[in-house]
N, C-alpha and C positions, 0 to 999 in steps of 0.2 A: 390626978397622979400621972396620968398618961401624958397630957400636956405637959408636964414636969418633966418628963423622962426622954419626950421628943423632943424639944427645946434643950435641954443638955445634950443629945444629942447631936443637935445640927452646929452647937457651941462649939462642941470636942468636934466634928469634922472640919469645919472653918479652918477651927485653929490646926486643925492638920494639914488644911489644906494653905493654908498661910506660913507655915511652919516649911514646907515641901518646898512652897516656890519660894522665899525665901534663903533655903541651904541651895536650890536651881543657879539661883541669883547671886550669891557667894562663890559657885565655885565656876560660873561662867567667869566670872570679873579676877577670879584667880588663876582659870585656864589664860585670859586676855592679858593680863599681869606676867603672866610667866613667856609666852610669845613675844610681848615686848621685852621682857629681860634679855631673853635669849637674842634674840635682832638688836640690842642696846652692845652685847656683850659682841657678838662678830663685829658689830662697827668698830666696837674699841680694839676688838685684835686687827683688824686691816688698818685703822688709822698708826698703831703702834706700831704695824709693818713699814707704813708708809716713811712714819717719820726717823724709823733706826733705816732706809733706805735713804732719805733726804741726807739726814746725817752723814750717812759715808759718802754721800755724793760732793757734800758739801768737805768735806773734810780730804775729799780726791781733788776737788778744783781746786783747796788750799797749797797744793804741794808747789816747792818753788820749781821743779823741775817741770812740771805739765806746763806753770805759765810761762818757763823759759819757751817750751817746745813750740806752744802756741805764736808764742810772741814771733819765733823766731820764723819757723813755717806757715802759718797763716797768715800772718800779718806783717811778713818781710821786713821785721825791723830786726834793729843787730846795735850792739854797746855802741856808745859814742868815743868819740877820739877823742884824746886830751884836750885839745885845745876846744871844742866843746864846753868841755866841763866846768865852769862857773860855782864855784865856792861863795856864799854868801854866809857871811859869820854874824851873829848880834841880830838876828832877824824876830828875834824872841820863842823860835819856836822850840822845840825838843822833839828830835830824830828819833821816832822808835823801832822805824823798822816793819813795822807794823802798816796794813790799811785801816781806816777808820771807817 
């Protein structure tokens, strides 16, 4: 009977003791789980900064006056004279206005 009750015994501590590092080993891997979230979650708020700052950048270099200014002050160039200007009509293409 004794052997019976030691032997249960070291069963129920095992499993306690397996039980223990195992909840260890869950909530290491959920403190680690949650450090990455948090380091995943600033990346995504600095890249979201980054790119509503890209945006406006982009969206300031579009303006037609900045690349008049440009054109005109750094890069010393200025409208052309009429005689210049060369009209090609049937060329096939469609003027948008636009750069591609």
């Amino acid at each position: 009977m004794k052997h019976r009750v030691t032997a249960m015994w070291t069963v129920a501590v095992l499993a306690t003791g397996a039980a223990f590092v195992t909840y260890l080993a869950v909530r290491f891997e959920n403190m680690r789980m949650g450090y990455a979230l948090d380091k995943a979650s600033n990346e995504q708020k600095k890249l979201s900064e980054m790119l509503r700052m890209l945006s406006l950048e982009a969206q300031t270099l579009r303006e037609h006056e900045r690349v008049e200014t440009i054109a005109h002050q750094t890069l010393n160039m200025k409208a052309p004279s009429a005689e210049r200007i060369i009209a090609v009509e049937g060329a096939g293409m469609k003027a948008t206005g636009r750069a591609r």
